[in-house]
C-alpha positions as a LaTeX table, in Angstrom:
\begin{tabular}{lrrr}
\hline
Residue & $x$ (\AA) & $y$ (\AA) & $z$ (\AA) \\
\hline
Unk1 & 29.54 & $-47.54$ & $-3.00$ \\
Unk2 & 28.24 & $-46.63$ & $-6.38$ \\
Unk3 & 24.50 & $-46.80$ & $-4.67$ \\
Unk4 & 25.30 & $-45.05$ & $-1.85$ \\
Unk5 & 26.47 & $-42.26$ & $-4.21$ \\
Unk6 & 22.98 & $-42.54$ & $-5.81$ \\
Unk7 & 21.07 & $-42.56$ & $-2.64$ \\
Unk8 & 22.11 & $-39.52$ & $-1.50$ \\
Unk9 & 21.51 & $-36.93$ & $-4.22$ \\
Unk10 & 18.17 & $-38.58$ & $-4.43$ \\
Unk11 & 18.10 & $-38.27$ & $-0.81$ \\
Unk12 & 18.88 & $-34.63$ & $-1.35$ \\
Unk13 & 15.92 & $-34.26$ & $-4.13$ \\
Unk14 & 13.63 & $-35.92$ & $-2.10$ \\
Unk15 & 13.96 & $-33.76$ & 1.05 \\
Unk16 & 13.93 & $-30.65$ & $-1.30$ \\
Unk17 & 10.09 & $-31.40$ & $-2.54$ \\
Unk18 & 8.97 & $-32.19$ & 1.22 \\
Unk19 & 10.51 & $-28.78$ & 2.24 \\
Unk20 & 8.81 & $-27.12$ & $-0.51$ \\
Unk21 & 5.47 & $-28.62$ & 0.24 \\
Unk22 & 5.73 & $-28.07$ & 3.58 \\
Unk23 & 6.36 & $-23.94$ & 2.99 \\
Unk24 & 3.75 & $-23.98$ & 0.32 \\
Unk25 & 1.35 & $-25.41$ & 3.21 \\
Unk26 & 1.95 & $-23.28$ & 5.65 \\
Unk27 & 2.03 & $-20.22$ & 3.28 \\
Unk28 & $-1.28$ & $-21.44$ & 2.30 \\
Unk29 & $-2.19$ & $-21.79$ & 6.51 \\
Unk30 & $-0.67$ & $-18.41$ & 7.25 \\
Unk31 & $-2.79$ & $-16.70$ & 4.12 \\
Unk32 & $-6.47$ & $-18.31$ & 5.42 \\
Unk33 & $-5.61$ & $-17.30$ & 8.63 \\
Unk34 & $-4.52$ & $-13.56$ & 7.85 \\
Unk35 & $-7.11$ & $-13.16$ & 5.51 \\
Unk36 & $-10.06$ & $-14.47$ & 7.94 \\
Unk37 & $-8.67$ & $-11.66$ & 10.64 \\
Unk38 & $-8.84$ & $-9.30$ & 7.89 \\
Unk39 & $-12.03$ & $-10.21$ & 6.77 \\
Unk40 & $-13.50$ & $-10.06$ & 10.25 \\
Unk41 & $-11.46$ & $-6.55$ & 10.15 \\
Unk42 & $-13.68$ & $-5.52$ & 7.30 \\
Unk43 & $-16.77$ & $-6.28$ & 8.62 \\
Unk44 & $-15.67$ & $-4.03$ & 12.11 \\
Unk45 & $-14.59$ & $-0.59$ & 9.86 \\
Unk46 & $-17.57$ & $-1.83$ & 7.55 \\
Unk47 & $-15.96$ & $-1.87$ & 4.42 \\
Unk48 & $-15.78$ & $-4.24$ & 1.55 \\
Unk49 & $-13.41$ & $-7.43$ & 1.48 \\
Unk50 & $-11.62$ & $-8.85$ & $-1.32$ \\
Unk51 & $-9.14$ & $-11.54$ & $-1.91$ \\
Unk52 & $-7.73$ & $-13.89$ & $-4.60$ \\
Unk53 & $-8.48$ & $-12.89$ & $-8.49$ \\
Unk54 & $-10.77$ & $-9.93$ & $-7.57$ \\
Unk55 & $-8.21$ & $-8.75$ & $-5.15$ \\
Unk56 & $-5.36$ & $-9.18$ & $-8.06$ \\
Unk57 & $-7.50$ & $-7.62$ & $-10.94$ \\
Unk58 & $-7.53$ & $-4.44$ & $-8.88$ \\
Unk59 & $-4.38$ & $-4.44$ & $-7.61$ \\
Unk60 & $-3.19$ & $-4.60$ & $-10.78$ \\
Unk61 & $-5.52$ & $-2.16$ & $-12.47$ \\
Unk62 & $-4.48$ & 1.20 & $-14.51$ \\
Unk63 & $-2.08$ & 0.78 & $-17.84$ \\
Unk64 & 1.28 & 0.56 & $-15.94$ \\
Unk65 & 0.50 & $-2.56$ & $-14.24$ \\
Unk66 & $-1.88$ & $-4.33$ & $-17.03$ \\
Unk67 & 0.58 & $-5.92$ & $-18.48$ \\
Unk68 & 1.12 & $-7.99$ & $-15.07$ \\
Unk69 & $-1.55$ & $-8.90$ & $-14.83$ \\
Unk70 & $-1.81$ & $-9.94$ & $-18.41$ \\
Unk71 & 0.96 & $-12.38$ & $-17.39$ \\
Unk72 & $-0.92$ & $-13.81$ & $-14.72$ \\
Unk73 & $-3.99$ & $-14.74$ & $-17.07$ \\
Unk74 & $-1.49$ & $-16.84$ & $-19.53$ \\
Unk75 & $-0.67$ & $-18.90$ & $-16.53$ \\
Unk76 & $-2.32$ & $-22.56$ & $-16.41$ \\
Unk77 & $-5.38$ & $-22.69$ & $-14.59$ \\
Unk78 & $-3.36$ & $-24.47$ & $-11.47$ \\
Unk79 & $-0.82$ & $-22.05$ & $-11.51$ \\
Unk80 & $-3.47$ & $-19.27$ & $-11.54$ \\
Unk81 & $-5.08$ & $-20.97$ & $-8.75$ \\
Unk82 & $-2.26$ & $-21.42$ & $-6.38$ \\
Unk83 & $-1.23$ & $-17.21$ & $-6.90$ \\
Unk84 & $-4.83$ & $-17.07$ & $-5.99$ \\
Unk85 & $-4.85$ & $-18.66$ & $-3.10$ \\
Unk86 & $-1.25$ & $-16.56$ & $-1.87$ \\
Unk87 & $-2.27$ & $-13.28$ & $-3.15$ \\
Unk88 & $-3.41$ & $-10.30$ & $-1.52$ \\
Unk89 & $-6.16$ & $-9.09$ & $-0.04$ \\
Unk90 & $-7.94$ & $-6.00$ & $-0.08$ \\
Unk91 & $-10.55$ & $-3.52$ & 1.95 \\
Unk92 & $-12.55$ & $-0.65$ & $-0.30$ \\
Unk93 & $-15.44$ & 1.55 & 0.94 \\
Unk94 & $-16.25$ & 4.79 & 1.48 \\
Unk95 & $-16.81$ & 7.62 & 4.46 \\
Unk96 & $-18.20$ & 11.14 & 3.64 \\
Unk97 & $-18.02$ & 10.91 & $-0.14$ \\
Unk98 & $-14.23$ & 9.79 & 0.42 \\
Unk99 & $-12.97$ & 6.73 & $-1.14$ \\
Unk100 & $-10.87$ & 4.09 & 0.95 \\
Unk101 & $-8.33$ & 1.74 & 0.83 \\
Unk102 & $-6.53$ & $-0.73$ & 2.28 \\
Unk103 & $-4.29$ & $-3.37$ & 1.14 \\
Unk104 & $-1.65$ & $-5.93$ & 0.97 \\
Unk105 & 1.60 & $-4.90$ & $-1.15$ \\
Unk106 & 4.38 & $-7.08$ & $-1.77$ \\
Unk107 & 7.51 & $-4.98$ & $-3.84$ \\
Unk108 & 10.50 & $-6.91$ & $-5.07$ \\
Unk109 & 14.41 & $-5.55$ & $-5.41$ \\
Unk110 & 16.87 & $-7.81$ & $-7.07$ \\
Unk111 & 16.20 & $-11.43$ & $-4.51$ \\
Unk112 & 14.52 & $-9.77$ & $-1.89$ \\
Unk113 & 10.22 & $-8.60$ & $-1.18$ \\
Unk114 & 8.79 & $-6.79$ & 1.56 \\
Unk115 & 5.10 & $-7.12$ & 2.35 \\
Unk116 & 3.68 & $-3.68$ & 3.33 \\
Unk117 & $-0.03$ & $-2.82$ & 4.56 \\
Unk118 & $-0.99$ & 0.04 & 2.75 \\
Unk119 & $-3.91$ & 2.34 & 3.35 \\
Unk120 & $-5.19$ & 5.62 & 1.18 \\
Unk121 & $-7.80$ & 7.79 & 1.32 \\
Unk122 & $-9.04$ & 9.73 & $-1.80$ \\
Unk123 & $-10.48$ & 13.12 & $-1.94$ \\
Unk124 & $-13.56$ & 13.60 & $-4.37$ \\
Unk125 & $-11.63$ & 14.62 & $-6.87$ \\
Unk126 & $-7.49$ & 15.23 & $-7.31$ \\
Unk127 & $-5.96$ & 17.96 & $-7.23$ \\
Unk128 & $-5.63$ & 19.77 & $-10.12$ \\
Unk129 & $-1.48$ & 19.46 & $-10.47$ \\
Unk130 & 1.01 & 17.44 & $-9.29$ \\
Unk131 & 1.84 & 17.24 & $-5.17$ \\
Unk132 & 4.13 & 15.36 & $-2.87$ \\
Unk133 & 4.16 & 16.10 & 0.84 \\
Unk134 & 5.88 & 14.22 & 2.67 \\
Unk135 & 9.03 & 13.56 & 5.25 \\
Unk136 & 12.20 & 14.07 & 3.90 \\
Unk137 & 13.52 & 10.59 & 3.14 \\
Unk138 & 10.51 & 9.83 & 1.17 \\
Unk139 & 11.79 & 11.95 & $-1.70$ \\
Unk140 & 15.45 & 9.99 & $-2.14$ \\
Unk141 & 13.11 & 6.72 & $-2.81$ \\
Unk142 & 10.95 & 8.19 & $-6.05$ \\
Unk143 & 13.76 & 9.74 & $-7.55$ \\
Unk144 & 12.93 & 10.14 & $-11.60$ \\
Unk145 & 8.71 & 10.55 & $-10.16$ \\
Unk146 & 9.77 & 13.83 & $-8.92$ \\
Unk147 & 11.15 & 15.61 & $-12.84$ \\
Unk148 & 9.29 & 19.15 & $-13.05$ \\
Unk149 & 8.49 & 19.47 & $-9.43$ \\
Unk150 & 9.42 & 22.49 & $-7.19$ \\
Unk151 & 10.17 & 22.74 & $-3.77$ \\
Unk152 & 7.60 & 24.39 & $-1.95$ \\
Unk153 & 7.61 & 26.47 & 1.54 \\
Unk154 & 4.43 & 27.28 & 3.59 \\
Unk155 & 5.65 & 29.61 & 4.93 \\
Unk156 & 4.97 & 27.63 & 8.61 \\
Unk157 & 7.80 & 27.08 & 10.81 \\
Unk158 & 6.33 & 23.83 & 12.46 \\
Unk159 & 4.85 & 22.26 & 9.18 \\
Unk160 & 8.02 & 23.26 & 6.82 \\
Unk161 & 10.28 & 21.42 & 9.46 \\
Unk162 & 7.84 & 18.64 & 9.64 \\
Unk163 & 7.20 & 18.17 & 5.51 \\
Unk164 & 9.23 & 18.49 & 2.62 \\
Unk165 & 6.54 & 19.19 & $-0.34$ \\
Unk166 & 7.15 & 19.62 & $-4.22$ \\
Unk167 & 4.73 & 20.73 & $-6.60$ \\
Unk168 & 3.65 & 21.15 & $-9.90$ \\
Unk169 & 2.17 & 24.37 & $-9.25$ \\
Unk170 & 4.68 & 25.77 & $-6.01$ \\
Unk171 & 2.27 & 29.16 & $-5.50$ \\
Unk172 & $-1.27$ & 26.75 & $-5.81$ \\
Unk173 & 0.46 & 24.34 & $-3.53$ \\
Unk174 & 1.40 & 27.24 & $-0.92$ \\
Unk175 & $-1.88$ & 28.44 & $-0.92$ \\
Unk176 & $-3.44$ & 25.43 & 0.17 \\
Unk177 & $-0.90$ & 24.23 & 2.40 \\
Unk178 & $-1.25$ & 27.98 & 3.94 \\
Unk179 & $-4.42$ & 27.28 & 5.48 \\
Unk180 & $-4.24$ & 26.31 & 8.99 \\
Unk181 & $-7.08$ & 23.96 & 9.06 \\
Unk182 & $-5.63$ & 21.93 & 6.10 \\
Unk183 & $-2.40$ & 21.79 & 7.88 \\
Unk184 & $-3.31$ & 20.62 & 11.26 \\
Unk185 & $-4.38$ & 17.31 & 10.26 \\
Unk186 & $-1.51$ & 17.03 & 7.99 \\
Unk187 & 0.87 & 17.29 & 11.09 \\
Unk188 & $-1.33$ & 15.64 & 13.25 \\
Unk189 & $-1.31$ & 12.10 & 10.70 \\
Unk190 & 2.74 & 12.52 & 10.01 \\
Unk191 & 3.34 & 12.70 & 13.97 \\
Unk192 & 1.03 & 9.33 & 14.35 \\
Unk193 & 2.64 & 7.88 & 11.12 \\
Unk194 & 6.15 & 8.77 & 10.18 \\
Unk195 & 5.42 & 7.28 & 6.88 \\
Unk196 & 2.40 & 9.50 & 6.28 \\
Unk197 & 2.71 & 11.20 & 2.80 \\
Unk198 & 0.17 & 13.64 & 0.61 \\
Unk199 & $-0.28$ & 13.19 & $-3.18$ \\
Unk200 & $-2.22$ & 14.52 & $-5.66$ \\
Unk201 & $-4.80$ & 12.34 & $-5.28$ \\
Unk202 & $-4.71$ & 10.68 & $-1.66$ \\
Unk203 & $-3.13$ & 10.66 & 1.40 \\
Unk204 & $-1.61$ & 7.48 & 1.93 \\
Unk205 & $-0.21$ & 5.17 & 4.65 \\
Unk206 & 2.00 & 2.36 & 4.95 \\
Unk207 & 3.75 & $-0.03$ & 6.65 \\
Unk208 & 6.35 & $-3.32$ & 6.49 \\
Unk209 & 4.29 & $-6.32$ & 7.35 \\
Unk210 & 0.50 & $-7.74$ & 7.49 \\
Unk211 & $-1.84$ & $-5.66$ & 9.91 \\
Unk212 & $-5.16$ & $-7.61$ & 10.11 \\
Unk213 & $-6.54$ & $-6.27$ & 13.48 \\
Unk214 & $-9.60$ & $-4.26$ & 13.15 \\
Unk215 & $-8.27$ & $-1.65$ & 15.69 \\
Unk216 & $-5.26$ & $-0.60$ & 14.45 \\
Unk217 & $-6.90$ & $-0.59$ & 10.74 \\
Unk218 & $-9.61$ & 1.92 & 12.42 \\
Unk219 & $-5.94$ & 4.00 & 14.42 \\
Unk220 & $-5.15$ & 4.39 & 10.72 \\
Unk221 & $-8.00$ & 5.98 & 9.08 \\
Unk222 & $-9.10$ & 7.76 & 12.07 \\
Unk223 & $-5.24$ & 9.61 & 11.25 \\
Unk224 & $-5.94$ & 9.60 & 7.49 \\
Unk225 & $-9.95$ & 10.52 & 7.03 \\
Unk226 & $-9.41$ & 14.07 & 8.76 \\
Unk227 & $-6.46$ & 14.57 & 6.34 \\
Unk228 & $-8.12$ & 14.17 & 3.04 \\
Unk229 & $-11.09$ & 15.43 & 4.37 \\
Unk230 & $-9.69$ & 18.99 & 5.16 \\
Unk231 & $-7.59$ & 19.00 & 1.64 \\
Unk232 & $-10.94$ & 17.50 & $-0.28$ \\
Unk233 & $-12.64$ & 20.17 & 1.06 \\
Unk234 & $-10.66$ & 22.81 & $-0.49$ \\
Unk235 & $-12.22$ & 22.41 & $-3.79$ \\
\hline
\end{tabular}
């Protein structure tokens, strides 16, 4: 009896480790395989692949996330390895003197992470004050991002029901969101891609899960080039 009682938490142990294993090799599987669509994705759009540290070191670039990343150099070398070989990938390039990309994002709250794909295009140069354009519910999610920003009207029936902007500067804002040809493909992107949002910088896209297929990558910056194109443009 006393063996049995042994036996079993062992047991219990045992088939623990195996499960564990078995998800880390098939997270491993499921990462090859995502990143080789991508990859072949890349070459399609013609842009530049990255993956593992190189993928990380940028991901995690800019003083707010360096100390991330910091963390992940500390790690042992097996450790660093493994979070190599499960991180994220990542597409850069550039069309018309506009900088792209597109990514793999995982965000954690409390237990839970969502993976997103994200994609942004950047004008030539941002703008020179703070701007968020985007549907409503996007502004309930940044919260404390938004302190010193104003609520801005165009002034357009169809784009102020579509977009709820704030700015840093509300009459520099209005005066480039007045133009018609910088609002059209504003619309035209937010209509294709709810989650379609304008920032000082970028326009940027996302979405919950992996997309790896060339065609809806090029669906996604055929909605987002015209975008930052018209509001790089401006200036």
């Amino acid at each position: 009896m006393q063996s049995f009682e042994l036996i079993v938490p062992a047991l219990f142990v045992l088939g623990s480790i195996l499960f564990g294993i078995g998800a880390l090799y098939w997270g491993v599987k499921r990462t090859r395989r995502d990143r080789e669509r991508v990859r072949q994705a890349a070459l399609s759009l013609g842009l530049e692949y990255q993956d593992g540290e190189d993928a990380m070191r940028a991901a995690y670039a800019g003083p707010d996330k360096a100390a991330q990343f910091a963390m992940y150099e500390k790690q042992p070398a097996f450790l660093r390895k493994l979070f190599s070989a499960l991180g994220p990938w990542r597409l850069t390039g550039e069309r018309d003197g506009l900088r792209i990309e597109i990514y793999e994002e995982t965000r954690s709250s409390g237990k839970n992470s969502t993976t997103y794909t994200v994609a942004r295009v950047h004008y030539p140069k941002p703008l020179p004050y703070e701007l968020r354009a985007a549907k409503e519910g996007f502004f309930t999610k940044i919260g404390k991002a938004l302190f010193g920003l104003q609520d801005v009207e165009v002034g357009d029936p169809e784009f102020d029901r579509e977009f709820r902007v704030k700015a840093g500067d509300p009459l520099a804002a209005k005066l480039l969101l007045g133009r018609a040809e910088i609002r059209r493909p504003l619309l035209e992107a937010l209509r294709r891609y709810p989650a379609f949002r304008v920032e000082s910088g970028f326009v940027h896209f996302e979405k919950v899960g992996i997309r790896t297929g060339a065609e809806e990558l090029r669906a996604i910056l055929e909605a987002l080039l015209p975008a930052a194109r018209a509001i790089g443009d401006s200036f």
